[in-house]
DRENDO-1510 file (C-alpha; in Angstrom, 1 decimal, always signed):
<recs>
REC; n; res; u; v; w
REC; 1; UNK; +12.8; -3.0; +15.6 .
REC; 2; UNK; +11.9; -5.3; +13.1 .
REC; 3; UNK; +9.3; -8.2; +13.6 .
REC; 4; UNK; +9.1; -9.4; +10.5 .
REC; 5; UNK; +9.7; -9.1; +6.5 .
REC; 6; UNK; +7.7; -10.9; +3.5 .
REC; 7; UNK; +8.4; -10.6; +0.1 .
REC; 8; UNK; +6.5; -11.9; -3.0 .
REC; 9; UNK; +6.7; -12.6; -7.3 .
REC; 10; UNK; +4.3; -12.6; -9.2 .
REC; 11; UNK; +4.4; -13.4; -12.4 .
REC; 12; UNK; +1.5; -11.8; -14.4 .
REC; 13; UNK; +1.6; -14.4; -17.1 .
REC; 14; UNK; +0.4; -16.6; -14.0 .
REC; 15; UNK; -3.1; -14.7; -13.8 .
REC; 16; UNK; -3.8; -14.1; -17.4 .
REC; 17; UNK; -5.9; -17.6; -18.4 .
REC; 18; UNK; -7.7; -17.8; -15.0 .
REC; 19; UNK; -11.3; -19.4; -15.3 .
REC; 20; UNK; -13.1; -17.3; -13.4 .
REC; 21; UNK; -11.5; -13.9; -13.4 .
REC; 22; UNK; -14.4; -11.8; -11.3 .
REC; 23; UNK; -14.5; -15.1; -8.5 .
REC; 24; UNK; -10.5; -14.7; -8.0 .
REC; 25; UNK; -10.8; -10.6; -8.0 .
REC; 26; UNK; -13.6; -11.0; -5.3 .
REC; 27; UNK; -11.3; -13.8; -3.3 .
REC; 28; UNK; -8.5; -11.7; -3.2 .
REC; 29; UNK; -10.1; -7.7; -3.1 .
REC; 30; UNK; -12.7; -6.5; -0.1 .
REC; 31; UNK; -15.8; -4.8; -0.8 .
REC; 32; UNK; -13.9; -1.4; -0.2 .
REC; 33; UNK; -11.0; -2.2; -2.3 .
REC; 34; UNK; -13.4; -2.8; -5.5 .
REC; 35; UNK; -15.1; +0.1; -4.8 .
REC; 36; UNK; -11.7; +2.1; -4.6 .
REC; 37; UNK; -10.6; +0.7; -7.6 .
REC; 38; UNK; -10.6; +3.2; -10.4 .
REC; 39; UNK; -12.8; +3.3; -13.8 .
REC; 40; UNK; -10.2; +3.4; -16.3 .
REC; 41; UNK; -7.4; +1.6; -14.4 .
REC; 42; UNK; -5.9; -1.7; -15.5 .
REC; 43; UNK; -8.4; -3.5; -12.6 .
REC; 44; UNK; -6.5; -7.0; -13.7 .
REC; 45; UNK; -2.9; -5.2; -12.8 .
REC; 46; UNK; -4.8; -3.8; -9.4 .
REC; 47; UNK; -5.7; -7.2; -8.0 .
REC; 48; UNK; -2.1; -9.0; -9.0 .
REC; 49; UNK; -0.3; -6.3; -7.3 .
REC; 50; UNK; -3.0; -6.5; -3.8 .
REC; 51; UNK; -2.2; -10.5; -4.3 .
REC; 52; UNK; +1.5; -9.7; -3.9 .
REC; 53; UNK; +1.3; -7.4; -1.2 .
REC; 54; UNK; -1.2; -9.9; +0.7 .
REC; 55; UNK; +0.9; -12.4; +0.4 .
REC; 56; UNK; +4.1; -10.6; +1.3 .
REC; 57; UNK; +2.0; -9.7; +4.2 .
REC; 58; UNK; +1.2; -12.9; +5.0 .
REC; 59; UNK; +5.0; -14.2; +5.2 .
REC; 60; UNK; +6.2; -11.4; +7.5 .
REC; 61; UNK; +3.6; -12.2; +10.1 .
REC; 62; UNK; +4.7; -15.8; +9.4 .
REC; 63; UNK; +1.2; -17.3; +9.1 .
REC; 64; UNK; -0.4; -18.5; +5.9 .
REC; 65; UNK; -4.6; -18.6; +4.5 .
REC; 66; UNK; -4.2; -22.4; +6.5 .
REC; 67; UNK; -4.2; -20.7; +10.0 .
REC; 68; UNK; -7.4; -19.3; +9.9 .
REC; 69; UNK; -6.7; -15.9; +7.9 .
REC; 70; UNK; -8.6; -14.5; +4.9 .
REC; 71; UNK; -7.6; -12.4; +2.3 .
REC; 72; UNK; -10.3; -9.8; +3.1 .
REC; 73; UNK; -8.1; -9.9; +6.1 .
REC; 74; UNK; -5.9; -7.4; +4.8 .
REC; 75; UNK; -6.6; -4.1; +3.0 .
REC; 76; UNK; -5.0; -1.7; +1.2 .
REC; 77; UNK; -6.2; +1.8; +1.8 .
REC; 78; UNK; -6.3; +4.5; -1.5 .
REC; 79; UNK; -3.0; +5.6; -0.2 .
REC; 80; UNK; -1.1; +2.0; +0.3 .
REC; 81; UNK; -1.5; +1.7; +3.6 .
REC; 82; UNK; -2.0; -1.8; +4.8 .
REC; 83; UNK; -4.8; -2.2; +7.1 .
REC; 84; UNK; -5.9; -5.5; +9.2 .
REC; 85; UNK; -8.6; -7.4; +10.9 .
REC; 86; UNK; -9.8; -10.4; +12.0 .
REC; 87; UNK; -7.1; -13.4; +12.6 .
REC; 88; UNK; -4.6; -11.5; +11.4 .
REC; 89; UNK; -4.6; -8.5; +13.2 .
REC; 90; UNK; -4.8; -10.5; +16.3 .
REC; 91; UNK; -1.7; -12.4; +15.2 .
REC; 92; UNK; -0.1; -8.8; +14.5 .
REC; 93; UNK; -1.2; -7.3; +18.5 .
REC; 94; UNK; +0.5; -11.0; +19.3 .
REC; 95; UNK; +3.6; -10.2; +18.1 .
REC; 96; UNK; +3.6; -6.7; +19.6 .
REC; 97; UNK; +3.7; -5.4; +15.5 .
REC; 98; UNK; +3.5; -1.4; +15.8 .
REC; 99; UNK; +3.8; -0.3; +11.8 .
REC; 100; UNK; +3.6; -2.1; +8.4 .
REC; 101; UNK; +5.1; -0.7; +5.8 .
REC; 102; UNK; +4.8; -2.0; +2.1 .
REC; 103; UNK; +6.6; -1.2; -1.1 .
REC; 104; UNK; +5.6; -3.0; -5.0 .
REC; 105; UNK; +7.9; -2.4; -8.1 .
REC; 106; UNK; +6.5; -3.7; -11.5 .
REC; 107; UNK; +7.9; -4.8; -14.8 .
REC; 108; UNK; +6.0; -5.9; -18.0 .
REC; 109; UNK; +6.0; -9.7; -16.6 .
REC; 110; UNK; +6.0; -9.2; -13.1 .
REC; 111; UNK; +5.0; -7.3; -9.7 .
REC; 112; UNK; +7.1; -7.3; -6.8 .
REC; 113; UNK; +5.9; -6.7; -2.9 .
REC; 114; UNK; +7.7; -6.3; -0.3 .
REC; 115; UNK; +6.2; -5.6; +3.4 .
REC; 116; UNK; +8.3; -4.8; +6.1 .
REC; 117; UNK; +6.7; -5.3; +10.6 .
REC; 118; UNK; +7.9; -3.0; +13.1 .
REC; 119; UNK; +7.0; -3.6; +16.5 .
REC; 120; UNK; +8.0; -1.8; +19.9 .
REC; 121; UNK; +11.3; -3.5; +21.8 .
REC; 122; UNK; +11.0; -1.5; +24.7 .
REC; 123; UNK; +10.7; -4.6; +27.3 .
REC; 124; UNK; +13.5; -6.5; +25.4 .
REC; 125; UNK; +16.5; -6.7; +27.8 .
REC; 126; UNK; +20.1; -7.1; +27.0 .
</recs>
């Protein structure tokens, strides 16, 4: 059943005259995610899309960074999968969430996420 869905915009435009580029990469990206980032890949594209899927993430659990969460919170595997710790994934075993699923789409302005919260309904009585 689903738990929960977030989706997010972002508008690329939005990220191009940032001050500090490398502080808001390392707010937004964990260690491993840098380090899984490929030489030779648009890195700037990279970290917009992981802001739209963290934040897409962060409206289908229904909290925000205000309740304690941190980006770092949420990962992104090499293969899209969205992993999570901390707060957030004891928000997640709180609301009995069994799967995530995520999905981006991307035009020359913007990145779309969307992120999608299963969880198991088997106690839920009619």
């Amino acid at each position: 059943m689903i738990k929960g869905v977030g989706i997010d915009v972002v508008e690329l435009e939005r990220f191009r005259n940032l001050p500090d580029r490398t502080e808001f990469t390392r707010q937004i990206l964990s260690d491993t995610e840098l380090a899984n980032m490929q030489s030779g890949v648009n890195q700037n594209f990279l970290c917009e899309t992981a802001f739209a899927v963290k934040e897409a993430a962060l409206k289908a659990l229904g909290t925000g960074l205000h309740h304690g969460s941190y980006w770092h919170e949420i990962e992104i595997t090499g293969s899209g999968q969205l992993l999570l710790s901390g707060h957030l994934a004891a928000v997640a075993r709180d609301q009995s969430v069994t799967a995530i699923h995520s999905s981006q789409a991307y035009t020359d302005t913007c990145v779309v996420a969307f992120v999608l919260l299963e969880h198991d309904n088997r106690e839920t009585s009619l």
